[in-house]
ROLOKE-671659 format. One record per residue (C-alpha): x, y, z; residue in one letter. Coordinates in pm, whole numbers, plus 50000, padded with zeros to 5 digits. Example, Ala and Ser with C-alpha at 12.3 -4.5 7.8 and 13.67 -1.06 7.14 Angstrom:
2
512304955050780A513674989450714S
This chain:
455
494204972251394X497194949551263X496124916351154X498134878951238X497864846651121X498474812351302X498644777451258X499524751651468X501524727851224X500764691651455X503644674051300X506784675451252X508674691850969X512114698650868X513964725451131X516874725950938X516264734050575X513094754750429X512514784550213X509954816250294X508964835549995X506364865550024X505564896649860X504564926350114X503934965450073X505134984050358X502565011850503X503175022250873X506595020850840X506905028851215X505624994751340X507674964451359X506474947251083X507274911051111X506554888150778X506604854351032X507284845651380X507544812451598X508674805351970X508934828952260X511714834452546X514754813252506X513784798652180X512384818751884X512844831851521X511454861551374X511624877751020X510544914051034X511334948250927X512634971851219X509904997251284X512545029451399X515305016351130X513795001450842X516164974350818X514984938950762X516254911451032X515794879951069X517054860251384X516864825551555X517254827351940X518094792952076X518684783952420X518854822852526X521634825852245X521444841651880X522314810251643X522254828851326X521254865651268X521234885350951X520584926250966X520474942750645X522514981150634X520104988350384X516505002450533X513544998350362X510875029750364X509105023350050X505635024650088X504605025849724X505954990649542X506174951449687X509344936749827X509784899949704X511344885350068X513144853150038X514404835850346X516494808750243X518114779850563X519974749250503X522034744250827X523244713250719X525294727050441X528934726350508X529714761450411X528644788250703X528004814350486X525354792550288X523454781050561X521234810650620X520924834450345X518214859650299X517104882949922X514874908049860X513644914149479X516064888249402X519094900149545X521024883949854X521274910250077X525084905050120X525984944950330X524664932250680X525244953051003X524814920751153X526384889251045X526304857551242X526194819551072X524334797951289X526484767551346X525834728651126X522704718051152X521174742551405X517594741351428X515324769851365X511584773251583X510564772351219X508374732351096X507674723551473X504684711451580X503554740451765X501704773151668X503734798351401X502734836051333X502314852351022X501584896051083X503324895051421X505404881251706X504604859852002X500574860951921X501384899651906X500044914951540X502434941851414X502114938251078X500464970650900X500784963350546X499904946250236X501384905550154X500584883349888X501714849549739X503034838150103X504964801350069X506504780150291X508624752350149X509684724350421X512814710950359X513264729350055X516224758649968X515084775649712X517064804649542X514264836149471X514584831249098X511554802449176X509524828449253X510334855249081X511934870848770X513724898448581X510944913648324X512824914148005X511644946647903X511644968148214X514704948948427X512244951948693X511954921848921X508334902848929X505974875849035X505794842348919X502294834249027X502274798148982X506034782249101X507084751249030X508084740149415X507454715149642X506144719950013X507344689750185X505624678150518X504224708850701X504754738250444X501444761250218X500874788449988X498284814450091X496954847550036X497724837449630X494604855349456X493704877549770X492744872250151X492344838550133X494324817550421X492854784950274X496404764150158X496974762549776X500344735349774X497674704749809X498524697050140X495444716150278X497474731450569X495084760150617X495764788750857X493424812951087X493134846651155X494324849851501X493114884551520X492234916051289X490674917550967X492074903350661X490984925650411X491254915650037X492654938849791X493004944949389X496364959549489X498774930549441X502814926549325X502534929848921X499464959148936X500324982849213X497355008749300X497915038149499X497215049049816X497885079650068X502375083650068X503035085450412X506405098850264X505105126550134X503005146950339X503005188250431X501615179550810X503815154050967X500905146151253X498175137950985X497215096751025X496755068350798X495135032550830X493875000550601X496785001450396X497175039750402X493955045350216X492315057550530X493335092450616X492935116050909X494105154950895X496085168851222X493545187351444X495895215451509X497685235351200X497685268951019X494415286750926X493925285650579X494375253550315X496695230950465X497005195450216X497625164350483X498155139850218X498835129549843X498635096949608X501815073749603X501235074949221X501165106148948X500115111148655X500955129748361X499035121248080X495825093748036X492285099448226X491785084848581X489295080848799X489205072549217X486355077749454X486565092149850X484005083450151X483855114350381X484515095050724X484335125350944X483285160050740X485285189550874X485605218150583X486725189950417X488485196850055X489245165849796X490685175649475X494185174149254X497125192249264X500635192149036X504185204449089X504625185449427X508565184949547X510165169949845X510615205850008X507525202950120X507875170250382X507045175050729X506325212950672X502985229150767X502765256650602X504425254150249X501605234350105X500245265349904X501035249149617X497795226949710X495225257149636X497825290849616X499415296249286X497395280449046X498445243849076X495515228149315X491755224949285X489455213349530X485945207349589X484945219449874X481895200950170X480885237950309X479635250150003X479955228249681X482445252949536X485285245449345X487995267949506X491935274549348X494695300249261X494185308949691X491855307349963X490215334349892X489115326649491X486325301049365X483415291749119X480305278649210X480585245949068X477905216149255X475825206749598X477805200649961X478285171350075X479095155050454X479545126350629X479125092250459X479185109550115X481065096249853X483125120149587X484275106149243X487145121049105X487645123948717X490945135348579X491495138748234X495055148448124X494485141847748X492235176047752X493555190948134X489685188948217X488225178348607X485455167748682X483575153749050X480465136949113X478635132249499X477555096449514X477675090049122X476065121348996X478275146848817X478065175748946X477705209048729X475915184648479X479315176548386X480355151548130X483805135348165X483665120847837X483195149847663X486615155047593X488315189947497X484605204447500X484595198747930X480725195547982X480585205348323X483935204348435X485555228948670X486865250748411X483375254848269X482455266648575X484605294848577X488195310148475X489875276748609X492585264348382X494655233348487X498155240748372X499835217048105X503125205348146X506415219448114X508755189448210X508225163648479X506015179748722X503015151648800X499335156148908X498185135849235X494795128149413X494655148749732X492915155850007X492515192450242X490805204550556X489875241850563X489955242950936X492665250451220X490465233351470X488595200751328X489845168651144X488945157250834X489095118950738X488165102950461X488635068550306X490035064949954X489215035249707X491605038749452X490005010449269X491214981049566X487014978849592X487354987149938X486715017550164X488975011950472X487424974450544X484324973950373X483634965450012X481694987249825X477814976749794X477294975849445X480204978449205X479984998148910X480834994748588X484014998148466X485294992648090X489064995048145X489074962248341X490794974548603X489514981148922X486174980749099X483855007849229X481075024849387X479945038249063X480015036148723X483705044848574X483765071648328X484095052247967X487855057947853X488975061448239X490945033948455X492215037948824X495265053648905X497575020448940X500765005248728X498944988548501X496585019848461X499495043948400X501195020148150X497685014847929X
């Protein structure tokens, strides 16, 4: 369920300048996903990304009329990183072209399939005194996604380099956490440190959550954790939800292994760790698998890659085994599990060693600190060999069903803290610093996030 915001502002700010910065992650890229809403009928803006185009607009409908409307040509389908959106109105500016201007990761979007200057000092349904959305239109919630660092500057035009900034290093554009703004009359900062809607400008404009749950997560603009790619998936029908850690397989597919889903994120070297909560059990297979390529989008049956020809490895709920090379070939490896379970994952890429646990015991006595020995991991088990590299190809967290009939679904905490909306019950240790789970996190592992790959 999509999540809005509201506030009812009860006085009176300015309608004719202001500045909207916010940092979202895309993840049902077929909703409408509007960043903030006010008004209805004849008079009402809106600042959303186009659910069937991708394309960002933002619009202000007064008096049954479009007085200013800005369409980007580009669409944006990225599900993986933050955009930094910056809405930026000053109507009272004498040049047209400055008076409603819009960026995204510090860039005026500037090719516009539609271009229209509201006219001097037109008003916006933006600083009234009524109620304002934030997740949807109209008291509608559309939003599926992730935002952070949300402000609202009345009476303020602010260009995006006050919130963010080219890293010197990477040329990659990033957060400023703490900008030096002001907030005039009726404007707030929330959701700065996670899913707090309390008001962090001093002006203790707080908001409410109209309806939904606000969830908090680690996952935030300069650390960005994985979570199911809804771009990359061999079964088109398979679902996602909460962010797109929450993922169902398609109830209707090929017999044998077909994969529904695979991490955002890859890795090709360093040890990581993530953890899985079997939602609904049905031959359900979580494992790893390398040498994905975009061939394999929106197909059924080319996922053999996943089990067939050496490159996946799953543990499997039927029997405990860990099965690869095909359908036909496992080890015995540790117990079966089912519904409510919850399966650690341990990758090592500094030895190509694997390792899984059921509700924070290792299974096979395994050790995933035992480096190139592999106490107890898969290839102990048997004639399993993860294959090393041989240029770019990249392993990701993945997750099966073994069935043609039934649905698997299970919810991923890639270190967020979180499985779907509920925190884990008692976090466990975890030396790297960054991110928090069920259990105890393997000394010398970290989750699968930016900051993780870049340790």
């Amino acid at each position: 369920m999509a999540t809005i915001l509201t506030r009812s502002f009860g006085e009176q700010g300015n309608q004719k300048k202001f500045t909207i910065s916010v940092w979202v992650k895309r993840c049902n890229l077929a909703s409408y996903n509007t960043i903030f809403s006010s008004g209805s009928g004849a008079y009402a803006t809106r600042m959303y990304f186009d659910g069937s185009t991708g394309q960002f607009d933002w619009w202000n409908y007064f008096n049954s009329a479009y007085q200013g409307r800005k369409t980007s040509n580009a669409r944006y389908r990225d599900t993986n990183g933050y955009y930094h959106i910056v809405c930026r109105y000053d109507s009272a500016s004498s040049t047209a072209s400055e008076r409603m201007r819009m960026y995204i990761n510090g860039e005026q979007v500037t090719s516009l399939a539609t271009s229209s200057d509201p006219n001097q000092n037109q008003t916006q349904e933006v600083g009234h005194t009524g109620t304002h959305y934030i997740g949807g239109y109209s008291n509608s919630a559309d939003f599926d996604g992730l935002m952070s660092h949300y402000h609202y500057c009345d009476n303020y035009s602010y260009a995006p380099t006050e919130f963010g900034e080219t890293d010197s290093t990477t040329g990659e554009w990033k957060i400023k956490t703490s900008p030096s703004v002001s907030y005039g009359t009726t404007g707030f900062f929330i959701l700065k440190d996670g899913n707090s809607v309390t008001d962090q400008s001093g002006l203790s404009h707080n908001w409410t959550v109209g309806s939904g749950t606000l969830t908090k997560t680690e996952d935030c603009p300069d650390n960005v954790f994985a979570t199911w790619n809804a771009n990359l998936r061999p079964n088109s029908t398979a679902s996602f939800a909460y962010g797109n850690t929450k993922q169902t397989t398609n109830s209707s597919h090929q017999a044998n292994v077909t994969a529904s889903g695979f991490t955002t994120l890859g890795m090709t070297k360093g040890k990581f760790y993530a953890e899985f909560k079997v939602d609904a059990v049905n031959w359900t297979m979580l494992g790893v698998s390398c040498d994905i390529d975009s061939n394999q989008q929106g197909s059924t049956n080319s996922m053999y890659n996943f089990i067939y020809n050496n490159k996946g490895f799953a543990y499997y709920s039927v029997n405990g085994n860990c099965y690869h090379t095909n359908s036909n070939t496992s080890v015995s490896y540790g117990n079966s599990y089912t519904t409510n379970d919850i399966i650690g994952i341990a990758l090592d890429l500094d030895n190509y060693k694997l390792y899984f646990s059921k509700n924070g015991v290792w299974q096979n006595s395994g050790d995933p600190t035992s480096g190139s020995t592999g106490t107890g991991s898969t290839q102990s088990a048997g004639t399993i060999t993860l294959p090393t590299f041989t240029g770019d190809n990249e392993y990701f967290f993945c997750h099966a069903d073994f069935d043609q009939s039934a649905q698997s679904q299970v919810s991923a905490n890639f270190g967020n803290g979180y499985f779907g909306t509920t925190a884990v019950s008692s976090a466990g240790t975890n030396a790297s610093g960054n991110g928090i789970f069920e259990y105890d996190v393997p000394t010398g592992y970290t989750a699968l996030s930016t900051k993780g790959l870049n340790t």
